[in-house]
N, C-alpha and C positions, 0 to 999 in steps of 0.2 A: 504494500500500500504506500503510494508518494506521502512524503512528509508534509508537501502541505493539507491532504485529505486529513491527516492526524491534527493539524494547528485548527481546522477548520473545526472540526468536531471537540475537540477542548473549549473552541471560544462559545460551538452551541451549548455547549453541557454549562459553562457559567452560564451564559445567560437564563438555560432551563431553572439553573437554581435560583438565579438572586430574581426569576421571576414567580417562583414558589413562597410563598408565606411561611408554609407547614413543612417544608423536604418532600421528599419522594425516597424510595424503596429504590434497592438498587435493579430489580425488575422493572419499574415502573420507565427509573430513565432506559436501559438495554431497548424495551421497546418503545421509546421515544424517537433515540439514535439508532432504531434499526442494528443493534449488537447484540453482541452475548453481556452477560452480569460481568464475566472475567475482565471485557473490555473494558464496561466503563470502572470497575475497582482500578484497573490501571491506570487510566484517564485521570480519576480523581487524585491517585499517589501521584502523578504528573504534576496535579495544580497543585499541590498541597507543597509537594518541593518546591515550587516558585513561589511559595510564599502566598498563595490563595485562601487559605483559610479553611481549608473543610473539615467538618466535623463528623463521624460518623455515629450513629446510635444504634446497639446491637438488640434483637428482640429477644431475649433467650430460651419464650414458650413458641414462638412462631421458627426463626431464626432467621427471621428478615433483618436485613441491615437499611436503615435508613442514612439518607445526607439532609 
């Protein structure tokens, strides 16, 4: 996959979130961006090293991870 398809999908995924109130499930973004969950957990550890801020919240009777 070209590098810049990667830069484009980091910059939908913030904006997915900082246009969320509540977060999303990391399913919820995977079928947003058309990906798998593994992808956008990468994505996220991507922004989170640039200093983006992301927090994750784990469910641990479901075991959905929310952002």
């Amino acid at each position: 996959m070209p590098r810049g398809f990667q830069s484009f999908r980091h910059m939908n995924l913030l904006r997915i979130l900082s246009d969320r109130r509540f977060g999303s499930t990391l399913e919820e973004l995977a079928r947003e961006l058309e990906v798998t969950t593994r992808t956008v957990r990468r994505d996220l550890e991507v922004l989170d090293d640039l200093g983006c801020g992301i927090e994750w919240e784990s469910n641990p009777e479901t075991g959905e991870r929310s952002v």
